[in-house]
ROKERO-405183 format. One record per residue (C-alpha): residue in three letters; x, y, z. Coordinates in pm, whole numbers, plus 50000, padded with zeros to 5 digits. Example, Ala and Ser with C-alpha at 12.3 -4.5 7.8 and 13.67 -1.06 7.14 Angstrom:
2
ALA512304955050780/SER513674989450714/
END
This chain:
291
UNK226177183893967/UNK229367174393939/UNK231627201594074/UNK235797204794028/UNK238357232294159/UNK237737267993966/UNK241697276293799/UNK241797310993730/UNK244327311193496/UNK242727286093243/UNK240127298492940/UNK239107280192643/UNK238037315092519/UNK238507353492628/UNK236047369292767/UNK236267402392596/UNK234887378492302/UNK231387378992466/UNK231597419992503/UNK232607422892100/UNK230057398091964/UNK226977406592190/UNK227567448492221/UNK228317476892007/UNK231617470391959/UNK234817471191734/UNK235397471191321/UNK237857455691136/UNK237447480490885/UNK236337517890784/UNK233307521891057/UNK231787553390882/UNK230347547790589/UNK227807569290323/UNK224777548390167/UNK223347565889877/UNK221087551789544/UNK220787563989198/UNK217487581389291/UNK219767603489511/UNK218707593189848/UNK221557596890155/UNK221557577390430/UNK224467567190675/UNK226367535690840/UNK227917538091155/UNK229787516291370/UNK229997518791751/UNK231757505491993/UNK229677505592379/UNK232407522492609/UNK232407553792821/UNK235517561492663/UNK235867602592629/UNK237477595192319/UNK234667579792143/UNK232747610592183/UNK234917633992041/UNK233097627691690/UNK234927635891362/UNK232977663191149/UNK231447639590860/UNK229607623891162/UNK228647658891306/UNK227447670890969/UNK225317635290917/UNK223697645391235/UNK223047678491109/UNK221347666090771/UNK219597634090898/UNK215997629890982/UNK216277600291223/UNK218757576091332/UNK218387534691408/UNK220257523391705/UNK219937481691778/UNK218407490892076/UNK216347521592179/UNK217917523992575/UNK215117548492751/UNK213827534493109/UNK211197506092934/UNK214157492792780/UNK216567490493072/UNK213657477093292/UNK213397444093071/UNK216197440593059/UNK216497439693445/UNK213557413593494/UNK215127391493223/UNK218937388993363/UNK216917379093717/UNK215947345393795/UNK213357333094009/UNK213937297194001/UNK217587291694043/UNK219847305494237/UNK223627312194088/UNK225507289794372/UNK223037262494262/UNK225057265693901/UNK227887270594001/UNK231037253094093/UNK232087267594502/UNK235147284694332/UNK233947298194025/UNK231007312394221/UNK233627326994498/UNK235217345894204/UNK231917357494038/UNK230827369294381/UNK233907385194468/UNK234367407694151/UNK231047415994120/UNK230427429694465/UNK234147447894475/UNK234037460994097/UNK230647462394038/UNK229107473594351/UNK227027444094408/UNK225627424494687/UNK226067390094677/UNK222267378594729/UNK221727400694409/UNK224327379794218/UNK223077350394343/UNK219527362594150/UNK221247366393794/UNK220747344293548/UNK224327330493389/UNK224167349593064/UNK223637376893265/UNK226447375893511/UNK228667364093162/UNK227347400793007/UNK228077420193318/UNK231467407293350/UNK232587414093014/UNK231927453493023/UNK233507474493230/UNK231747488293548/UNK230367518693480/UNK231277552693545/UNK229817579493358/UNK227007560093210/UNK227757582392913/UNK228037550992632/UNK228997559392274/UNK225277547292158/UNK223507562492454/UNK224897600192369/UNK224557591991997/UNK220347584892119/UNK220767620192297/UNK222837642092026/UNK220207628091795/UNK217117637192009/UNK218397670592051/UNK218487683191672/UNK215227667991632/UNK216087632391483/UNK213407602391544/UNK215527576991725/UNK214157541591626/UNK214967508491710/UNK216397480391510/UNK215537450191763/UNK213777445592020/UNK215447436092385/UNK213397405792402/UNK215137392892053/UNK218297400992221/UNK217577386792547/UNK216327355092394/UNK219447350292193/UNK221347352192511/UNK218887325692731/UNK219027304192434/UNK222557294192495/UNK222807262992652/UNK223277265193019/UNK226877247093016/UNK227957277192747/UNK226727301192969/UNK228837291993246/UNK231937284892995/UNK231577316792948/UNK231277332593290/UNK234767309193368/UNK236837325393069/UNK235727364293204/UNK236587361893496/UNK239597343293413/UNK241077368093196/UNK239117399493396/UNK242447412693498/UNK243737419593177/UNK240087439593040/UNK241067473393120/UNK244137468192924/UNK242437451392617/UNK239467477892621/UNK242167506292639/UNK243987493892343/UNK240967482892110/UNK239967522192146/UNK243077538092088/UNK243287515291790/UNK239617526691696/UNK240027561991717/UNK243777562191537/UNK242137546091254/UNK245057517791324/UNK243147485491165/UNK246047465691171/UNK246977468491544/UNK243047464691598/UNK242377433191372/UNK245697417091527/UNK243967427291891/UNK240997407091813/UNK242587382691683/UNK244447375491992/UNK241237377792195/UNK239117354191989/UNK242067331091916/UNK240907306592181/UNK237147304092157/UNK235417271492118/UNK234337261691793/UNK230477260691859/UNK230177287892092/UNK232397310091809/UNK230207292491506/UNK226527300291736/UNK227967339491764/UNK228627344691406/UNK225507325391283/UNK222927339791522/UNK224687367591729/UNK225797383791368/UNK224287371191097/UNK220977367791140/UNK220757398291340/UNK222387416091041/UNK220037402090790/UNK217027408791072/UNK218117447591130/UNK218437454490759/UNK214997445790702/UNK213497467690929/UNK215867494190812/UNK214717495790449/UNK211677512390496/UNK213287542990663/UNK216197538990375/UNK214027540290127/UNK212677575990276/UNK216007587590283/UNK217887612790612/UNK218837576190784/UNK222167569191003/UNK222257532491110/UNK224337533791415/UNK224467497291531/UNK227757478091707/UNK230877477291427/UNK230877437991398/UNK227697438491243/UNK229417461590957/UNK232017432590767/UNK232197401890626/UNK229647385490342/UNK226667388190594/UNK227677426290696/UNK225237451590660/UNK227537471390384/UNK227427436390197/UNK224177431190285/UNK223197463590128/UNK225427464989806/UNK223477436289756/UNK220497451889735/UNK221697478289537/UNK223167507489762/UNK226407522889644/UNK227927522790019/UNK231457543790034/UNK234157546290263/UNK233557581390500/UNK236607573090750/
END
């Protein structure tokens, strides 16, 4: 393999990109939204964003009252401990070991934040597969553990809502491991080149979230995404959005057809033609603005 000297301070892309197209994440729009038919049925869009924030979870009272009036809520992912287990056997690998991918200096830095941020050991790193270590760098270590989806899964549990699940984390995981491997590790180079600057760029996408500011948010992501390869941006949008978007809304419309539904899935997957509100205005749901 042909290895060359790791510069930090060079990235084709941002890594915050791989956090926003791959997680519940930011919208560049309204991310509440009501989803009703002429027969009278209500159901709900939401769009999260997968931070510990406090902020996030001081939810604004149409959101409290949907919880109040729903009879189950679809989340991409349904995170209880079967869930988090696969997804821990399929970010491990078992027949390649990271510094065997990795260029000496690229692997120093990988190794370094991990085990100082992330409370990691290195012979653990060494296990991940590159997707993997590309995810884990572009969220923020945890803390709390208390994610906008995860307490959405609890609040919902608790007033009796069936929590259901959109995808499965194989479909997500194999989305992921079907990047080729030299994207993978284009991708681990541009997060921990710009991993510095994350809590800054997290802290500002949420303020802008929770203000309701779209403009400072859309020009936020703009700046982030600005540099990202053309394939790597064209294989996100094509099969990290849109046919996820087109996948989720068909298991949806059986519970939307029942009626008492809030779709609570990451706010990228909410805009643009392939976007679950176009998605379902195209198949005939009158969806309106909440906030």
């Amino acid at each position: 393999m042909h290895r060359h000297r790791f510069d930090h301070r060079r990235s084709w892309a941002r890594g915050v990109v791989f956090a926003l197209a791959l997680l519940p994440s930011l919208a560049f729009a309204a991310v509440f939204w009501s989803v009703t038919d002429e027969a009278g049925r209500q159901n709900w869009l939401l769009g999260t964003m997968h931070s510990e924030d406090p902020r996030l979870l001081e939810w604004p009272a149409p959101l409290v009252d949907a919880l109040t009036r729903a009879d189950r809520i679809a989340l991409e992912l349904v995170p209880d401990a079967g869930m988090l287990e696969r997804l821990r056997q399929a970010m491990v690998s078992s027949e390649q070991s990271l510094d065997e991918v990795l260029e000496p200096a690229l692997h120093d830095w990988v190794v370094s934040v991990l085990t100082e941020k992330y409370g990691m050991t290195e012979p653990a790193v060494n296990r991940m597969k590159p997707w993997a270590v590309a995810l884990t760098l572009a969220t923020r270590p945890p803390e709390t553990g208390m994610y906008m989806d995860l307490m959405l899964s609890y609040r919902a549990q608790g007033a009796g809502l069936e929590v259901v699940a959109l995808e499965t984390i194989d479909e997500q995981v194999d989305f992921l491991a079907g990047m080729p491997l030299d994207d993978q590790v284009s991708l681990i180079r541009a997060t921990v080149a710009d991993h510095d600057a994350y809590e800054a760029v997290f802290d500002e996408l949420v303020s802008a979230y929770v203000d309701g500011d779209l403009d400072r948010l859309d020009a936020v992501a703009e700046e982030q995404m600005a540099g990202l390869e053309e394939h790597i941006g064209r294989y996100f949008d094509e099969q990290g959005l849109d046919a996820r978007n087109h996948r989720m809304l068909e298991r949806a419309e059986p519970w939307l057809a029942e009626g008492g539904l809030i779709i609570a899935v990451g706010a990228l997957h909410l805009h643009g033609p392939d976007g679950l509100v176009a998605l379902l205005r195209n198949r005939g749901w009158k969806v309106e603005e909440i906030y």
